[in-house]
C-alpha positions in Angstrom: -128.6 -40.0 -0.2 -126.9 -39.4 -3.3 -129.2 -37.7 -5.6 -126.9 -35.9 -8.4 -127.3 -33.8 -11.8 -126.8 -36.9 -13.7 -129.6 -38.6 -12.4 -131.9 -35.6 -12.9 -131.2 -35.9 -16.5 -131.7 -39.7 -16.6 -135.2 -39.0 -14.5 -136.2 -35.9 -17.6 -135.1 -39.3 -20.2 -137.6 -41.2 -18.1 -140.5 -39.1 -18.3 -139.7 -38.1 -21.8 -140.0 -42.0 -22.9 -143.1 -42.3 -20.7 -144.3 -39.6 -22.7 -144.0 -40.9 -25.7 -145.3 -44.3 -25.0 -148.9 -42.2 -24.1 -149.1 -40.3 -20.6 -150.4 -37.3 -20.7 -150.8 -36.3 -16.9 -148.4 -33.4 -16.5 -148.5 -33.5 -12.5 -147.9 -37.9 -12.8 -144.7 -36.9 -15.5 -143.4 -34.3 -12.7 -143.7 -36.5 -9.9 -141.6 -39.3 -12.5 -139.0 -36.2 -12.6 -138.6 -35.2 -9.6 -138.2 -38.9 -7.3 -135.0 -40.6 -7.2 -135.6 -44.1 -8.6 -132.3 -45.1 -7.5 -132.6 -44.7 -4.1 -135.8 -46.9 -3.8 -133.5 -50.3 -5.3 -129.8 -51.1 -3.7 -127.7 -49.0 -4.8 -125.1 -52.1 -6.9 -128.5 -52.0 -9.4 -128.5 -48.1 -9.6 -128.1 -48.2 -13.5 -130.9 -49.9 -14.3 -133.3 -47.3 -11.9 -133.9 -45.1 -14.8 -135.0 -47.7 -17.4 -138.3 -48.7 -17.5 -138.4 -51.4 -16.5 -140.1 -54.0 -13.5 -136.8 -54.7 -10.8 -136.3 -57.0 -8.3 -136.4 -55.9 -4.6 -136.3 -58.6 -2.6 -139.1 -60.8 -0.5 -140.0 -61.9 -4.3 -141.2 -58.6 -5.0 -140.3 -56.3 -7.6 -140.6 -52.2 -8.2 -142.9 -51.4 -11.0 -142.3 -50.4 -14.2 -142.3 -46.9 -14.3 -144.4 -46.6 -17.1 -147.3 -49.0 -15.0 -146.8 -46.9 -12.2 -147.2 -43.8 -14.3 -150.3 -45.2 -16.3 -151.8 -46.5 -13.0 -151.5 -43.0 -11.7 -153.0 -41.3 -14.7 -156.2 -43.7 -14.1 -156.7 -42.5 -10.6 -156.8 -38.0 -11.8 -155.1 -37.8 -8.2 -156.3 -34.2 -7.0 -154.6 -32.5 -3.8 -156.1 -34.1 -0.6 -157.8 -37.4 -2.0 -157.4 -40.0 0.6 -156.1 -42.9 -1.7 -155.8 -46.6 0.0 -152.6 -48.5 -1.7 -152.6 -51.9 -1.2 -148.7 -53.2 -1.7 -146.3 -50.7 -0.5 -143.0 -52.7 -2.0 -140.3 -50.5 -2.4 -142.5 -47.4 -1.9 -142.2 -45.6 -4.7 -146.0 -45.6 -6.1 -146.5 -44.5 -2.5 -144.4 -41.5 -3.6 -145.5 -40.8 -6.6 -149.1 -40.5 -5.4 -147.6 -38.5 -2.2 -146.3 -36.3 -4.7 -149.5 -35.9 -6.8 -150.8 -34.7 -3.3 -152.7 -37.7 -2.0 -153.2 -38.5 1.3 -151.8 -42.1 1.4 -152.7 -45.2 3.6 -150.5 -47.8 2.2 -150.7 -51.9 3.2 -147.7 -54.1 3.3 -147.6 -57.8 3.4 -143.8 -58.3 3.8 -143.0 -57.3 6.9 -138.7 -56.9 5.3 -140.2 -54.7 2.2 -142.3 -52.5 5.1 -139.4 -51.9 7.8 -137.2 -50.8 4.5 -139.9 -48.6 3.2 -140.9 -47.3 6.5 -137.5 -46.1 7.1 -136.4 -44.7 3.5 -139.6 -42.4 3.0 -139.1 -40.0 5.5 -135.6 -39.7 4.8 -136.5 -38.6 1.3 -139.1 -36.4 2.9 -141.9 -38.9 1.7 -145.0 -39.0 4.3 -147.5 -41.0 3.7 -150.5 -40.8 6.0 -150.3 -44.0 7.3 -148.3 -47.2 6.4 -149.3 -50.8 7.9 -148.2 -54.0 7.6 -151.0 -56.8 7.3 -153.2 -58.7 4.4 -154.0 -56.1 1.6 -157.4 -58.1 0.7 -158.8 -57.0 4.1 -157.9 -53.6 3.2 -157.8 -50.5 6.1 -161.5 -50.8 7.1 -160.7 -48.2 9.6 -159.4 -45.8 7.8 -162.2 -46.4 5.0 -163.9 -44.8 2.7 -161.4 -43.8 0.3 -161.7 -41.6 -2.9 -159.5 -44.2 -4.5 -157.6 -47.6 -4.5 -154.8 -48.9 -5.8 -153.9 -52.6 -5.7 -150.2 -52.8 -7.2 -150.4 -56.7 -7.3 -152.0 -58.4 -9.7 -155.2 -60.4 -8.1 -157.1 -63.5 -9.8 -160.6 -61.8 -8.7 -161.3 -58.2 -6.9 -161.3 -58.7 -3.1 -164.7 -57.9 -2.1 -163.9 -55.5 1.0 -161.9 -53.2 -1.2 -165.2 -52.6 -3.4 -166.9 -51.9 0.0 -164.2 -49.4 1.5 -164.1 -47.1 -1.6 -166.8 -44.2 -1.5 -169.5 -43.7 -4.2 -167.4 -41.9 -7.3 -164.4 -43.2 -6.0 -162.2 -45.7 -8.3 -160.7 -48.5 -7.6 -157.3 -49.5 -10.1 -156.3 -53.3 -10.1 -154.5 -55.6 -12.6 -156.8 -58.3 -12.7 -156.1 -62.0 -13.9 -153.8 -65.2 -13.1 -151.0 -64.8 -15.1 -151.1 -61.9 -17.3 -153.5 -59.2 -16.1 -155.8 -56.5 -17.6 -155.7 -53.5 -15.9 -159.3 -53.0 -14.8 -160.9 -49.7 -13.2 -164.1 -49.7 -11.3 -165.9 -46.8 -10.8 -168.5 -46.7 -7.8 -171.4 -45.6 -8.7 -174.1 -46.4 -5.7 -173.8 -48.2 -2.7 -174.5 -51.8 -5.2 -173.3 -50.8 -8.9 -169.7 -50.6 -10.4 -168.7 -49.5 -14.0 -165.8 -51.2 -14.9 -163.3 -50.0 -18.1 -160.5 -52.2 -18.7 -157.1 -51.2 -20.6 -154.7 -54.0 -21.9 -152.5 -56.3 -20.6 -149.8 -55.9 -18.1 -147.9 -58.1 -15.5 -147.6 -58.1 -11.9 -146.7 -59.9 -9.2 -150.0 -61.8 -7.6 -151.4 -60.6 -4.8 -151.7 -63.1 -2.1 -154.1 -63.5 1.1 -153.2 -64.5 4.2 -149.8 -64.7 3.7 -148.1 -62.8 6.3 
């Protein structure tokens, strides 16, 4: 687990570029600091951790952009404790950013390779997430439910309908909505029937897809 000076001062680079390009959450830039990039992507692409941008990680996935991840984040004002449902663990780093922010985490996988990598390399970096599951992210952890907020790290053509029901009234619910590109969309729960949503610009994911363990 090679974690070195160097890239500490390429992770203080990072946040200061995420900085500039608008995030203001102090605790979301510290997490950005302090969690090696590197280690979450094999290690012949280590360069390119601290750049932001999207990466390939295999199973057709990809690990965020930092500054997505950062801005997605931001939306959520993590405070310690808030039980936070993430639906796409990937490579795991959200999950440790929002760990970090002091969430309790219940994270969904679909790929069962990406979840035995990121079930393994968490821990080891001290990373522990409530509760990580592999299944179908548009069903959701109806068990675990409600949540203070959700996360979907996929984009998805249309909202799945039992994340709106698993998130508790004031919670939010983050999701890159749309086919190709997507607009980053936040709902806000406001009664057990009525939703406010905001919406804030394009950005592109990977889709989100049901049913397709």
């Amino acid at each position: 687990m090679n974690n070195t000076n160097k890239h500490q001062g390429l992770r203080n680079q990072l946040a200061k570029i995420l900085e500039d390009k608008g995030i203001t959450d102090k605790n979301v830039l510290e997490a950005i600091k302090k969690i090696p990039r590197h280690l979450f992507l094999n290690s012949s692409f280590e360069d390119f951790a601290y750049q932001d941008k999207a990466f390939p990680i295999g199973a057709g996935q990809t690990i965020s952009q930092p500054y997505t991840v950062a801005f997605q984040s931001q939306l959520l004002e993590v405070k310690k404790e808030d039980k936070i449902l993430e639906i796409g663990t990937g490579s795991g780093y959200q999950t440790a950013v929002l760990c970090l922010l002091g969430a309790k985490v219940y994270s969904v996988e679909r790929q069962n390779e990406l979840f035995k990598t990121t079930s393994l390399l968490l821990p080891k970096l001290g990373i522990r997430p409530k509760h990580l599951s592999f299944g179908d992210g548009y069903k959701g952890l109806p068990n675990y439910a409600p949540f203070d907020s959700i996360i979907v790290t996929a984009g998805a053509p249309i909202i799945p309908q039992p994340l709106m029901a698993q998130l508790k009234i004031g919670g939010k619910l983050v999701i890159p909505l749309g086919e190709k590109e997507q607009i980053m969309t936040m709902l806000i729960r406001k009664n057990e029937t009525q939703f406010e949503k905001h919406e804030f610009g394009d950005f592109k994911f990977v889709p989100l897809l049901e049913n397709k363990n």
